[in-house]
N, C-alpha and C positions, 0 to 999 in steps of 0.2 A: 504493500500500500504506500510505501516511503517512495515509491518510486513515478508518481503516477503525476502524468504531463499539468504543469502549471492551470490550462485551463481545460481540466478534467474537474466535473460536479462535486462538490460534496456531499457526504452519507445524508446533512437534513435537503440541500435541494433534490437528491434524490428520492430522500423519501416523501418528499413533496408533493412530486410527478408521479410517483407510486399510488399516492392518499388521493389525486387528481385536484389535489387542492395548489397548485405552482406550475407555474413556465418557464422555463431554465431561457437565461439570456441566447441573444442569437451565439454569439462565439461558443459558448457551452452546449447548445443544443448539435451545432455544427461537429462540434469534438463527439457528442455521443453518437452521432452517427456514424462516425470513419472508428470509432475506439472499441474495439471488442470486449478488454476490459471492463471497461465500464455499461457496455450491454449486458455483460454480465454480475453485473453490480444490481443494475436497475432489475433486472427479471430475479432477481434473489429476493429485492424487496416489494416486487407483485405478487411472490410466490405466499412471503409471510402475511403480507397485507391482508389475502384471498386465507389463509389459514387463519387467521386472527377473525373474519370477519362470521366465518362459519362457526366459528367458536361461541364469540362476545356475543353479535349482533341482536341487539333488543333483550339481553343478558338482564339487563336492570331494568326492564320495562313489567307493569301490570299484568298480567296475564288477561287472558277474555273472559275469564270469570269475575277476576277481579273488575274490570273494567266494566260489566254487566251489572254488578250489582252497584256499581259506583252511578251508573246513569239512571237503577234506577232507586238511589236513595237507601240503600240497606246496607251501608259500611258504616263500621263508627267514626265519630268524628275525626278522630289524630289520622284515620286511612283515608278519609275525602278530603282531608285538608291537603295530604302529603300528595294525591293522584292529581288533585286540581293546582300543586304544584310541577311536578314532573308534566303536566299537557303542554304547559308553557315552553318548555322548552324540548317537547320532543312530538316532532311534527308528525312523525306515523304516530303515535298515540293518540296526537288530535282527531286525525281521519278516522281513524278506529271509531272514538268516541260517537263523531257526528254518523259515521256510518248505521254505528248500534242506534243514534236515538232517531235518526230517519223507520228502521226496521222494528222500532218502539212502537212508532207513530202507525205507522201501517198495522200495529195488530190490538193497537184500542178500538174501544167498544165503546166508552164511555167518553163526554169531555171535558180534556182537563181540569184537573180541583183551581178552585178559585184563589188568586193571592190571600191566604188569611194570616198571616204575621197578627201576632198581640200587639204589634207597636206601631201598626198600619195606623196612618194618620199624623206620627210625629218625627224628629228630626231627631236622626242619633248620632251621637260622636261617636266614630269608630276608635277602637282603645289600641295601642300597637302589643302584638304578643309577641315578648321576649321568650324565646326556647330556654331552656333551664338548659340543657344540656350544653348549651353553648359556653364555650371556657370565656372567662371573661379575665381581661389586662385593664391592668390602670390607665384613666383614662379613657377609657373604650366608650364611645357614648354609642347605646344599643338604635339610637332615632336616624344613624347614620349609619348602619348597617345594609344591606341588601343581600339575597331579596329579604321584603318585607311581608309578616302576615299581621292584618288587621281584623278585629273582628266587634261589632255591635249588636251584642244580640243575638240571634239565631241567623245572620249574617255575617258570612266569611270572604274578605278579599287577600288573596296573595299577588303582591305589587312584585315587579323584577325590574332592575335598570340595564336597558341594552344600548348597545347602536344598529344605526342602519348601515348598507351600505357604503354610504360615502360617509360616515362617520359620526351622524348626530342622534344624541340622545334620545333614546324613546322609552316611552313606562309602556309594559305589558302588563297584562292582569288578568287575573282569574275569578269570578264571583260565583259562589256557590251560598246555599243555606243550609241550613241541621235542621229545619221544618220539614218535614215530610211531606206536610200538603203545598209546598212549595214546589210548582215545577219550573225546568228551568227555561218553560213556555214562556211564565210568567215572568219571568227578568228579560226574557227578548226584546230587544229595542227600548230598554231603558236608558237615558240622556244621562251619558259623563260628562260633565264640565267641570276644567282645570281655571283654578282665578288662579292670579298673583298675590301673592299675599304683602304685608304691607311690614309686620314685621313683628316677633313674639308680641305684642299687645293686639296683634290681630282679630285672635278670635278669645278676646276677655271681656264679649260682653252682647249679646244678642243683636243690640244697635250700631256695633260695627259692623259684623259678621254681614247682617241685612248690607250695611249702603256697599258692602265688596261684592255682596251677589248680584247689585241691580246695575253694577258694569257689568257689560260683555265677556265672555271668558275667553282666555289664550286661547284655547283649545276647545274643541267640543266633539264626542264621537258618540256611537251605541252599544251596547252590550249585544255581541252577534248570538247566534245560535247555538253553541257551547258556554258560553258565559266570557267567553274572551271580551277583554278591554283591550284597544290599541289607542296612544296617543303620539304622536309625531309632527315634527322636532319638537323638544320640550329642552329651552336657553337654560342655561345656569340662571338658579336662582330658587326662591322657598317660593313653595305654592301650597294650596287647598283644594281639593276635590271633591265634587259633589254627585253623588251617585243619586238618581233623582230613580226609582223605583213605585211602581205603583202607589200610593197613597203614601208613600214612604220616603226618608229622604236621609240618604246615609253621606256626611261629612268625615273626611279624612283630613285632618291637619298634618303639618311638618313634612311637608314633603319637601327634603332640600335636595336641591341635583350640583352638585359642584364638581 
């Protein structure tokens, strides 16, 4: 390997082009084509890539029973919280899920249970839950953590901080409920709006909170058909969130993106 022509790839650009995730420079690409070497480099690391894949692949994922009984409401809480985490970041899971509750929908008989939350009608503050499990250092302030799970109630959101492709910030999110007669019909097409927030004395008092909501918000999207929230670009800076739900209206504070 000590011996190998100045512009011959490296083990990570090769395993790059391997993962299908990299483009080796033109002069590099040029060398793998005339260098048998390193053809034989690269076909070592499709060989593992293609063994690893048959191995791992979906290794951490729900099973379809799990995922069955997650859509339709019969897991306990700490396992809807933890699946309506992992959808967010694993896109065969999501398809799964919307596949299952499309083949839900085709085999009711009855329609939907009506939104009945106890708290239908009022404005809740969603409270941030800190995982115990989580090791904590000095210092560590848990509001600046991510992902984030929030929850008001019989009302659960897991927030996540990503990027897009060209590289700006975006909140994904998950909303689910622990009501049973909650389906997730009835979160369909509920109005997210993102304010700006003005600064910790923001929301210390009913009559501020009101004149931040009756500006326009940054942001504004729906809760799709899984319960997915997308918001994009969301600038550096502390915001508030307003999950507007049938009769119901779930505020999240402290959302800082820095």
């Amino acid at each position: 390997m000590d011996s190998l022509h100045t512009l011959a790839p490296s083990d990570e650009e090769l395993l790059s082009v391997a993962y299908d995730e990299g483009i080796l420079p033109e002069e590099k690409r040029v060398h793998l084509e005339q260098c048998e070497l390193c053809q034989q480099r690269l076909a070592s690391y499709i060989r593992i890539n293609s063994r690893l894949l048959s191995k791992l692949y979906r290794s951490a994922c729900p099973g379809g029973v799990e995922l069955n009984y997650y859509c339709l409401g019969l897991v306990a809480e700490e396992e809807r919280v933890s699946i309506a985490s992992h959808l967010l970041d694993c896109p065969a899971c999501a398809d799964d899920v919307s596949e299952i509750r499309r083949q839900q929908t085709n085999f009711e008989t009855a329609p939907p249970a009506a939104f009945s939350l106890r708290t239908a009608g009022r404005r809740l503050f969603a409270t941030l839950v800190v995982k115990q499990a989580q090791p904590v250092i000095r210092d560590m302030d848990p509001s600046k953590e991510w992902p984030r799970q929030y929850r008001a109630e019989a009302i659960d959101l897991s927030l996540h901080l990503s990027r897009s492709v060209n590289g700006e910030p975006m909140l994904l999110g998950i909303i689910t409920s622990a009501d049973p007669t909650t389906t997730v019909e009835s979160l369909e097409g509920a109005v997210v709006d993102l304010y700006s927030a003005r600064g910790p004395l923001f929301a210390e008092s009913e009559d501020a909170l009101g004149s931040e909501e009756s500006a326009a918000p940054l942001l504004s999207t729906r809760v799709d058909d899984v319960g997915n929230i997308l918001l994009e670009p969301v600038p550096v800076g502390n915001y508030v969130m307003f999950v507007r739900l049938p009769d119901l209206e779930v505020v999240i504070e402290g959302l800082n993106i820095d």
